[in-house]
C-alpha positions as CSV (number, residue, x, y, z in Angstrom):
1,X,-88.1,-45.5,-7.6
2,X,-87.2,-48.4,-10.0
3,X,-83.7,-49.8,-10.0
4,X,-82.3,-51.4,-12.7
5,X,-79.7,-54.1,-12.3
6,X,-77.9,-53.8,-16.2
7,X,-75.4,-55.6,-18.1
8,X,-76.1,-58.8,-15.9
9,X,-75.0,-62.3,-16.5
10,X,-78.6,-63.7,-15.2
11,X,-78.8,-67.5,-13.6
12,X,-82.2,-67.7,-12.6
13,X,-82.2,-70.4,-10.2
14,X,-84.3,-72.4,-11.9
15,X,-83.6,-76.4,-12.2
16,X,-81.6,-76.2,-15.9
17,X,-80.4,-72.6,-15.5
18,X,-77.8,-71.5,-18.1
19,X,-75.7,-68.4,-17.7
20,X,-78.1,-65.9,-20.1
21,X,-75.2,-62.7,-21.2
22,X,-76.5,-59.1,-21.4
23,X,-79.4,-59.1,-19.2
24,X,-81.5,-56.1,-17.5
25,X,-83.6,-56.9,-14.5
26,X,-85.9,-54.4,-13.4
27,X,-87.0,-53.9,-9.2
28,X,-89.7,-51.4,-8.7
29,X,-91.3,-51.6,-5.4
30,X,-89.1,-54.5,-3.9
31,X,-90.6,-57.1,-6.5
32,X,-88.4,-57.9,-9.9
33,X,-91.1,-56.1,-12.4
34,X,-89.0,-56.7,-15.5
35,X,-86.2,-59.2,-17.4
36,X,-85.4,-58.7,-20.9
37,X,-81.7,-58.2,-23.0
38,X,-80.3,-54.8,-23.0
39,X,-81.5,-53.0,-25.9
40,X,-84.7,-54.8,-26.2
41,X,-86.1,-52.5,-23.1
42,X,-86.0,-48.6,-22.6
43,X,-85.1,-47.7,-19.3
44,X,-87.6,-46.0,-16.8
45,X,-86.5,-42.1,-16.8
46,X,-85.1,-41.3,-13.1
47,X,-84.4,-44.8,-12.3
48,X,-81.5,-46.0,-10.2
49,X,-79.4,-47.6,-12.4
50,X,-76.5,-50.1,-11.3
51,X,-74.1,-51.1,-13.7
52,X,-73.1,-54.7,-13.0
53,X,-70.8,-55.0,-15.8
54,X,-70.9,-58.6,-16.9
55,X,-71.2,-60.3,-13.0
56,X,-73.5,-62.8,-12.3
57,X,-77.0,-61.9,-11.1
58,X,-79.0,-65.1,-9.0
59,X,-81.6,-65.6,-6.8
60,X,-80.6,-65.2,-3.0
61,X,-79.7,-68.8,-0.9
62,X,-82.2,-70.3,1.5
63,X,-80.6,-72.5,4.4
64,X,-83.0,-74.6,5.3
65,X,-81.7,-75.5,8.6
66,X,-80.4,-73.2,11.3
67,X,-79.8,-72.4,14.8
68,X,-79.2,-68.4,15.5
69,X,-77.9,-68.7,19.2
70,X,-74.4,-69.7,18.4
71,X,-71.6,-68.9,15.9
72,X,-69.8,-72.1,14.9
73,X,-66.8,-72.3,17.4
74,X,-66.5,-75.5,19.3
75,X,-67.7,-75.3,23.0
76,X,-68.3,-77.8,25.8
77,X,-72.0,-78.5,26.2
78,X,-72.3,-77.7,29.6
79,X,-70.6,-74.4,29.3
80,X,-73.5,-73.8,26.6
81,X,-76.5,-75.2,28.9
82,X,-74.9,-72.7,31.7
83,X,-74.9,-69.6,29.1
84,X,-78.6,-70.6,27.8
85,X,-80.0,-70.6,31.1
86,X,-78.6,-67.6,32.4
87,X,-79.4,-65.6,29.5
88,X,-83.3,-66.8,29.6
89,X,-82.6,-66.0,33.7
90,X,-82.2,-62.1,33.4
91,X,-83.9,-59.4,31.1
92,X,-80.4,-58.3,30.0
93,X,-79.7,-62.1,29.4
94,X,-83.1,-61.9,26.5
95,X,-82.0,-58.7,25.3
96,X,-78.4,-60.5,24.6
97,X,-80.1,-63.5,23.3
98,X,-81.9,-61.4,20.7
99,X,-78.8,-59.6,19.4
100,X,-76.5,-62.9,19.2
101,X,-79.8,-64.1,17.0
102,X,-79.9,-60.8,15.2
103,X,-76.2,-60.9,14.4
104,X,-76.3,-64.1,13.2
105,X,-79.1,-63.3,10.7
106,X,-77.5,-60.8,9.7
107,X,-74.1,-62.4,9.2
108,X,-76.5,-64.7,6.8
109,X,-77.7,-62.1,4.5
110,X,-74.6,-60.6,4.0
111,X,-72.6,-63.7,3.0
112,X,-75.8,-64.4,0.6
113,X,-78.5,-66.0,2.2
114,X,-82.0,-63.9,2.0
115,X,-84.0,-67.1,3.0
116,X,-83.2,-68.2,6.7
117,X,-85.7,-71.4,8.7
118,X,-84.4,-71.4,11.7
119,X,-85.1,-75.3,13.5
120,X,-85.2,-74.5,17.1
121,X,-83.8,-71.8,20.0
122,X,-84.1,-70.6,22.8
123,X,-87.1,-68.5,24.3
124,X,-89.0,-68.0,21.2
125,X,-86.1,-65.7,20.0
126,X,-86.4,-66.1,16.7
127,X,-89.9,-65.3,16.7
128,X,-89.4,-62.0,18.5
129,X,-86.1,-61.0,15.7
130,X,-88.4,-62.0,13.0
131,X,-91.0,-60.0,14.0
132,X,-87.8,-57.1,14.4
133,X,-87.0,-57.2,11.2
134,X,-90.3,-57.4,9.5
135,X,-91.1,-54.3,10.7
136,X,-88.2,-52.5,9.3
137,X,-86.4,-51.5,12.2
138,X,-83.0,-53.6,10.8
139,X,-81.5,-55.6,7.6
140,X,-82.2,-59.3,7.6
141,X,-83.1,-62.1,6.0
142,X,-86.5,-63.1,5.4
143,X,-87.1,-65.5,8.5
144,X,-89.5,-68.5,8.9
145,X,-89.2,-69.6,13.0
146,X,-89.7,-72.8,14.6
147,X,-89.3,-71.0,18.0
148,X,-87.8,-73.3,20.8
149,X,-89.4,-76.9,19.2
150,X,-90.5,-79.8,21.0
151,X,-88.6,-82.8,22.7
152,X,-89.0,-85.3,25.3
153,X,-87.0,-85.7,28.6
154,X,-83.8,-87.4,27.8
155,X,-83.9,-86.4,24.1
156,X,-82.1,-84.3,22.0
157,X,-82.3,-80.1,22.0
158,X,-82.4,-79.8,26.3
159,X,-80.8,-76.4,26.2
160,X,-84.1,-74.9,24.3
161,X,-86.9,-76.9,23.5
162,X,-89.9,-77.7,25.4
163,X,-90.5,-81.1,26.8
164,X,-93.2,-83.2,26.0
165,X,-94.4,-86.2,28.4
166,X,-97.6,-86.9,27.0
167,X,-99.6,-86.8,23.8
168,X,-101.8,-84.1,25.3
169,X,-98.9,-82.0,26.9
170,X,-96.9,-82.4,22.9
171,X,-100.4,-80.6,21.6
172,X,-100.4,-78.1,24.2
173,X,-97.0,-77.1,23.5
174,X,-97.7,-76.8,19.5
175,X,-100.6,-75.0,20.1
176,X,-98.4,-72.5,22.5
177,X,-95.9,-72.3,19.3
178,X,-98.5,-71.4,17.4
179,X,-99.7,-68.5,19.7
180,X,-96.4,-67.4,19.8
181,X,-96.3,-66.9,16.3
182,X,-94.2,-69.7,14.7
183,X,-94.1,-70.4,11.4
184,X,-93.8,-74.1,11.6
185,X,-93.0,-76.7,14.3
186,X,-89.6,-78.3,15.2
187,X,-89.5,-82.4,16.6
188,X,-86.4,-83.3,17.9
189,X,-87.1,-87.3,17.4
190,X,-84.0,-88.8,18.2
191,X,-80.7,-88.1,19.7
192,X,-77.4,-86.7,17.9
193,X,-73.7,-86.9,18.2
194,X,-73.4,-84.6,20.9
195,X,-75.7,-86.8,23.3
196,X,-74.5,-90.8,22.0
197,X,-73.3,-92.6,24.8
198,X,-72.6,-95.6,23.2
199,X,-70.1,-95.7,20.4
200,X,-71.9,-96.9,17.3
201,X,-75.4,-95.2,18.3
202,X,-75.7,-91.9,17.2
203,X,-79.6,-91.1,16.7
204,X,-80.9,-93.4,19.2
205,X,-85.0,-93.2,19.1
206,X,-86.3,-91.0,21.9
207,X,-89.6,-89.5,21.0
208,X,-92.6,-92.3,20.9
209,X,-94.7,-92.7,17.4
210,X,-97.6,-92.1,19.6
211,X,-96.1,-88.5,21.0
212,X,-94.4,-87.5,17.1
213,X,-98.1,-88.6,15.8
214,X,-99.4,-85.9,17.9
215,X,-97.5,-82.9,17.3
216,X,-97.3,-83.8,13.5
217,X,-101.4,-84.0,14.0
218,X,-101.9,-81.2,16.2
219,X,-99.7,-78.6,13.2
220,X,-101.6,-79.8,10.8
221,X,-104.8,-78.7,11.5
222,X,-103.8,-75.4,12.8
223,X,-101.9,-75.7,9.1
224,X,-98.3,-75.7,10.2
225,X,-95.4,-77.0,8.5
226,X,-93.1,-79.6,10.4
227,X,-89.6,-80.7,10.5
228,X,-87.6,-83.4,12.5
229,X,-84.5,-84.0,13.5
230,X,-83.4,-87.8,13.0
231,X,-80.3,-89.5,12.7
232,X,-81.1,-93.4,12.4
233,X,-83.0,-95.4,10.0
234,X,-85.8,-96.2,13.7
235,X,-86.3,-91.9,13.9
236,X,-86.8,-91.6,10.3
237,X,-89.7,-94.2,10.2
238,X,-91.0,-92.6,13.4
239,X,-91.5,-89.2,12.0
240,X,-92.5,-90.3,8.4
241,X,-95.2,-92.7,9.9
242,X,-96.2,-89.2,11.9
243,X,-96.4,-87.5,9.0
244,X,-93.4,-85.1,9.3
245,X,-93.1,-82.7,6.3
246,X,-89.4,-82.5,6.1
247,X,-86.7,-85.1,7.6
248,X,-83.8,-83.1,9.0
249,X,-80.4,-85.2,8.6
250,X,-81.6,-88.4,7.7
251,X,-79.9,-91.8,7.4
252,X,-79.5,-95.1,5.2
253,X,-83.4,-95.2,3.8
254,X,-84.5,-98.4,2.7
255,X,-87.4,-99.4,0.3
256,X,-89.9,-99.1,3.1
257,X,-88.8,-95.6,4.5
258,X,-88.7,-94.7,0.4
259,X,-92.6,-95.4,0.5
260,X,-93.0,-94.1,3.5
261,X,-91.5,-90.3,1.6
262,X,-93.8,-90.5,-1.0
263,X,-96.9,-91.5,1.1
264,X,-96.4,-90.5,5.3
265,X,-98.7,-90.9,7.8
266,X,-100.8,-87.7,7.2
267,X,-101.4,-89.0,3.5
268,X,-98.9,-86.5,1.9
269,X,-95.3,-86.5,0.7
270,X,-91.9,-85.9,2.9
271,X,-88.6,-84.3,2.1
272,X,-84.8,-84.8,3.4
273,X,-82.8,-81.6,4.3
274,X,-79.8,-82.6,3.3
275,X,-77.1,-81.2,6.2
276,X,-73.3,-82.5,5.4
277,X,-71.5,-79.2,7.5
278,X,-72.0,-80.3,11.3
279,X,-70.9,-84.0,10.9
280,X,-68.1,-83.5,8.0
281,X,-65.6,-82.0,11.0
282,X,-66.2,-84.9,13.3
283,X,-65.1,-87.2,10.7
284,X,-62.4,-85.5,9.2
285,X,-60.4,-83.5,12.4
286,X,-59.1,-84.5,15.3
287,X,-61.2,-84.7,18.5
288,X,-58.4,-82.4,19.4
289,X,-59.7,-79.5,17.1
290,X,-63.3,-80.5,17.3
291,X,-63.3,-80.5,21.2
292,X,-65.2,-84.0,21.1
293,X,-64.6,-87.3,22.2
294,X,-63.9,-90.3,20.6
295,X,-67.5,-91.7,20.7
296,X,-68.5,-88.4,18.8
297,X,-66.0,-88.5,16.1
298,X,-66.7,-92.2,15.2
299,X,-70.6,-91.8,16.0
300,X,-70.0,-88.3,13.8
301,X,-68.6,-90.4,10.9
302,X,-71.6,-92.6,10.7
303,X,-74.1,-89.9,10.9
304,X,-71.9,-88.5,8.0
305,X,-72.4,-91.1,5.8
306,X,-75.7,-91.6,6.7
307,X,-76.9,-88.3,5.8
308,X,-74.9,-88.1,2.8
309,X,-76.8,-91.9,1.5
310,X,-79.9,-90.6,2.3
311,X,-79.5,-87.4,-0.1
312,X,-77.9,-90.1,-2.6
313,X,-81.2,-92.7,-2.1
314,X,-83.4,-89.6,-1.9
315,X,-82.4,-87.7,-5.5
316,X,-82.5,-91.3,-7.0
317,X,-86.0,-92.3,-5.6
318,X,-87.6,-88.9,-6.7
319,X,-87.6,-87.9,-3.2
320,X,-87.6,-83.7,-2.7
321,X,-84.2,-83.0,-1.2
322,X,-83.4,-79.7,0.7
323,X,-80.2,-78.0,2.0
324,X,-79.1,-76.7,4.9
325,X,-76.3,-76.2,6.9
326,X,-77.3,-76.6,10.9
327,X,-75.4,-73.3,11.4
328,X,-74.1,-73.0,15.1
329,X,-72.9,-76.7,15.5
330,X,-69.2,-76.5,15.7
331,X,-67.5,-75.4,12.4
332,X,-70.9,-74.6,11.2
333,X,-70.6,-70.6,10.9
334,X,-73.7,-68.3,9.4
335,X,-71.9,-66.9,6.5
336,X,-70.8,-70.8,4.9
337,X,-74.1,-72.0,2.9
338,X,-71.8,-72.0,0.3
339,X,-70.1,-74.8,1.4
340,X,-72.9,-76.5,2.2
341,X,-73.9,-76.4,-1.9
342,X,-70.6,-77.6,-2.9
343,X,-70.4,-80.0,-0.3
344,X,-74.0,-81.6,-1.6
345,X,-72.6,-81.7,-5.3
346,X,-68.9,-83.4,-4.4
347,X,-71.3,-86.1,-2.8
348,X,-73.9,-86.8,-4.8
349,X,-72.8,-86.0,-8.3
350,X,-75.4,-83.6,-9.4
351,X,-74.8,-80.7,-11.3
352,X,-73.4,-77.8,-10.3
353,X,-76.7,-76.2,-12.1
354,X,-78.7,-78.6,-9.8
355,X,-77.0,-77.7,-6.4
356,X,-77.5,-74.1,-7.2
357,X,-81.4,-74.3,-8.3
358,X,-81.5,-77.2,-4.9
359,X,-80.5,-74.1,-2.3
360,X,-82.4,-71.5,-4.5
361,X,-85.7,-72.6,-6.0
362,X,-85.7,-75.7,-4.8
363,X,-85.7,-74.9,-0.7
364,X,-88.3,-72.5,-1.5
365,X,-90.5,-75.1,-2.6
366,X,-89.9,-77.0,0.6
367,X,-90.6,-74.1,2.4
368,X,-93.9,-73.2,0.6
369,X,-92.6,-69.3,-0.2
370,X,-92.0,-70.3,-4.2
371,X,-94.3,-68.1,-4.8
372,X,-92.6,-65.0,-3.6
373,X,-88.8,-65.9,-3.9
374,X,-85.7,-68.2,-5.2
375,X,-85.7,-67.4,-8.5
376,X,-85.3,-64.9,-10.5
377,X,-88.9,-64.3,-12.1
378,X,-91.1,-61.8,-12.8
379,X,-93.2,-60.8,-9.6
380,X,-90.7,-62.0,-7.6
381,X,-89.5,-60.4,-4.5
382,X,-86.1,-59.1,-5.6
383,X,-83.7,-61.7,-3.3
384,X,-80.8,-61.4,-5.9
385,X,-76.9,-62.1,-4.7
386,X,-74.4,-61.2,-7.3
387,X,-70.8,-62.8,-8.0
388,X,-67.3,-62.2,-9.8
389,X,-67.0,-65.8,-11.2
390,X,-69.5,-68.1,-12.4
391,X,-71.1,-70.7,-9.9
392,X,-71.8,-72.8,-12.9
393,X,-68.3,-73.1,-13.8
394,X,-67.3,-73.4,-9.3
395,X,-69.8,-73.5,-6.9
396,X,-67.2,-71.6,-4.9
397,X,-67.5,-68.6,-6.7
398,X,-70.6,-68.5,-3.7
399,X,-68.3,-67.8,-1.3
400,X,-67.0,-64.8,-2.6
401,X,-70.6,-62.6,-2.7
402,X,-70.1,-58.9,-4.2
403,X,-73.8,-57.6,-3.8
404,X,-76.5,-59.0,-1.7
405,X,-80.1,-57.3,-2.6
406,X,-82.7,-58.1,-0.1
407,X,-86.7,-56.7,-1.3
408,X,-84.5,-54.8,-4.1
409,X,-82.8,-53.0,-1.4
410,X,-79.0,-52.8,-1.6
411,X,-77.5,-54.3,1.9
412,X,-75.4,-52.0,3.9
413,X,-75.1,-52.4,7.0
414,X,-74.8,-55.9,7.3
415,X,-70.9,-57.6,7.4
416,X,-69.5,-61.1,7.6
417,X,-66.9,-61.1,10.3
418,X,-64.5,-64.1,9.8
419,X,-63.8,-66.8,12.2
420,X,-60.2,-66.8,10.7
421,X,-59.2,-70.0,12.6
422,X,-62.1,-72.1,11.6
423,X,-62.2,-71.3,8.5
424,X,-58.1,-71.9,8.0
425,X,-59.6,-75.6,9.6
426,X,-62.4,-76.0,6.9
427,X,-60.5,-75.0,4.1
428,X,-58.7,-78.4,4.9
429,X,-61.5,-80.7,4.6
430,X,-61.1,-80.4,0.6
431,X,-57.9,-82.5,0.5
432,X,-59.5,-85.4,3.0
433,X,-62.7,-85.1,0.5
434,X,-60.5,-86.1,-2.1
435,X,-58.7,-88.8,-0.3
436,X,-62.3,-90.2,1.0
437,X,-62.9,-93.7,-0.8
438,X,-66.4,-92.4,0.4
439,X,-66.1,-89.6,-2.0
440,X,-64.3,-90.3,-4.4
441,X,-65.0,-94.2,-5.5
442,X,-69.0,-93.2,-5.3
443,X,-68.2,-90.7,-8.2
């Protein structure tokens, strides 16, 4: 049966999207078949017809960057690495992982996202949910998996990914990802904020060029995607010299690690996933309310400001720049992309056009699935989100999602459930923006 989505107020995702009054969008099969103005097209007789009455009709949002196996409150690491191992441990422990994952996805679509990459968890999980949902046993998001993701001993990621201590054992372990059925490959390159010992060095380098070089080689020609988490100027050049596809994080890029974007070690171009959500709390809250110490929150502030200069460098040297949020990390939640978006514009100065077409369109270019969603097109699958108030006008009109379609079917059965105290905790963080020399004298 065609649906038809009427009296829509249509932003299309694309990069200079304007707000186009009076719009009909027609969905037959899961794939947008038609756009015109109403009154320009008659309506298919027996059609499903839903009157939007003057709301704003968009493409879904792809988050680039997530981890499924938490939910955003703040939690001592080794109470974590306990929880993981027990739950990979037990066949009841799986079957829990795989419903904390599916939940999480599912939180996703409803607050808006149809696009989810998930960068690394445990047990091939995501593979297995993905796989779940494709078939059409549940609602979700369209998934691409990294599955667990590859580290070194001593490096970032322990509680999931797999450890690499040769060049030949780092191949071995992409081709097993492969197997498994992931969509792309995960490098954890350097450490974070969770695992500096040393106050001042967040991102220390931990994977070598020579074991990065082989993973990046080894995706490639089984034609995999990769991504890498770095959080240091020395883990940036590391993975573009490997020929990573997209930089995870970032940090300050100078002209040499610009080059090195535009031509990596595999001969092709790089792009930054922009991800200002995990290390925004650090700096702004207390290690009180963070649960950190106080070589996290001051390693957290540099890695803040060094993500947020790479997205500033990136946009000005022509550099493709992505968004996501790193949901799970504390205060991250699944159902906040939005404030990922309008975090990205308050720090950069783009439009709020831009920042909407950068975590529609844009992300599906990174991801290589422009072809079937994140924008609203013709042929299109039918990802569409629609809103009270116009995103154009407040990007935090994407907090407050009415409708979510996913393949131009109406979701149900998926819910955001609230972590009222966290969120009461972010909603803060716009007053300190505001306050931030940071912020504000950049703009």
């Amino acid at each position: 049966m065609t649906l038809a989505l009427t009296n829509a107020t249509l932003l299309d995702g694309t990069e200079n999207m304007t707000a186009q009054e009076g719009m009909c969008v027609l969905v037959e099969d899961g794939k947008i078949s038609g756009i015109s103005k109403m009154g320009e097209v008659e309506l298919p007789a027996g059609c499903e017809v839903v009157d939007l009455g003057g709301k704003y009709l968009m493409p879904g949002l792809i988050n680039m960057h997530v981890h499924l196996c938490g939910d955003g409150k703040p939690h001592s690491s080794d109470g974590a690495e306990k929880l993981v191992k027990l739950a990979l441990s037990l066949a009841v422990g799986r079957a829990y992982l795989r419903a904390t994952l599916k939940k999480s996805l599912q939180t996703q679509l409803a607050s808006g996202v149809t696009t989810v990459r998930s960068v690394g968890d445990p047990g091939y999980a995501d593979i297995a949910v993905r796989n779940i949902i494709n078939s059409g046993k549940c609602e979700g998001p369209r998934l691409i998996a990294s599955g667990c993701g590859i580290s070194v001993p001593g490096g970032h990621a322990r509680l999931f990914a797999k450890m690499a201590t040769t060049e030949e054992e780092a191949r071995a372990y992409v081709r097993e990802h492969a197997e498994k059925g992931a969509d792309q490959i995960k490098l954890f390159i350097t450490g974070g904020v969770f695992d500096a010992e040393v106050e001042g060095e967040p991102g220390v380098l931990r994977m070598s060029q020579k074991i990065a070089t082989a993973i990046c080689d080894e995706a490639s020609k089984l034609g995999l995607l990769t991504s890498a988490h770095v959080e240091s100027p020395e883990g940036v050049e590391v993975a573009l010299k490997a020929g990573v596809d997209t930089i995870e994080h970032g940090s300050v890029l100078s002209e040499e690690l610009v080059s090195l974007f535009k031509e990596n070690g595999l001969h092709k171009s790089s792009s930054l996933t922009c991800t200002i959500s995990p290390a925004l709390p650090f700096a702004c809250f207390d290690p009180e309310i963070t649960h950190s110490t106080h070589i996290q929150k001051v390693n957290g502030r540099i890695v803040y400001e060094g993500v947020v200069e790479a997205a500033r460098t990136a946009l000005k040297s022509d550099i493709p720049v992505g968004l996501g949020t790193d949901s799970a990390c504390p205060f991250v939640t699944h159902y906040d992309m939005w404030r990922e978006v309008v975090y990205f514009q308050k720090h950069t100065g783009v439009s709020n056009a831009f920042a909407l077409y950068t975590a529609t369109l844009k992300n599906a270019e990174l991801l290589r699935v422009a072809d079937e969603t994140g924008s609203v097109e013709v042929g299109k699958s039918a990802d569409l989100i629609v809103t009270s108030k116009n995103p154009l006008d407040d990007l935090m009109a994407l907090g407050e999602v009415n409708q979510v379609f996913m393949r131009g079917k109406l979701v149900k059965t998926c819910k955001v459930n609230h972590l009222p105290e966290l969120d009461k905790e972010l909603d803060t963080i716009w007053d300190d923006l505001e306050k931030d020399s940071f912020v504000s004298e950049w703009k």
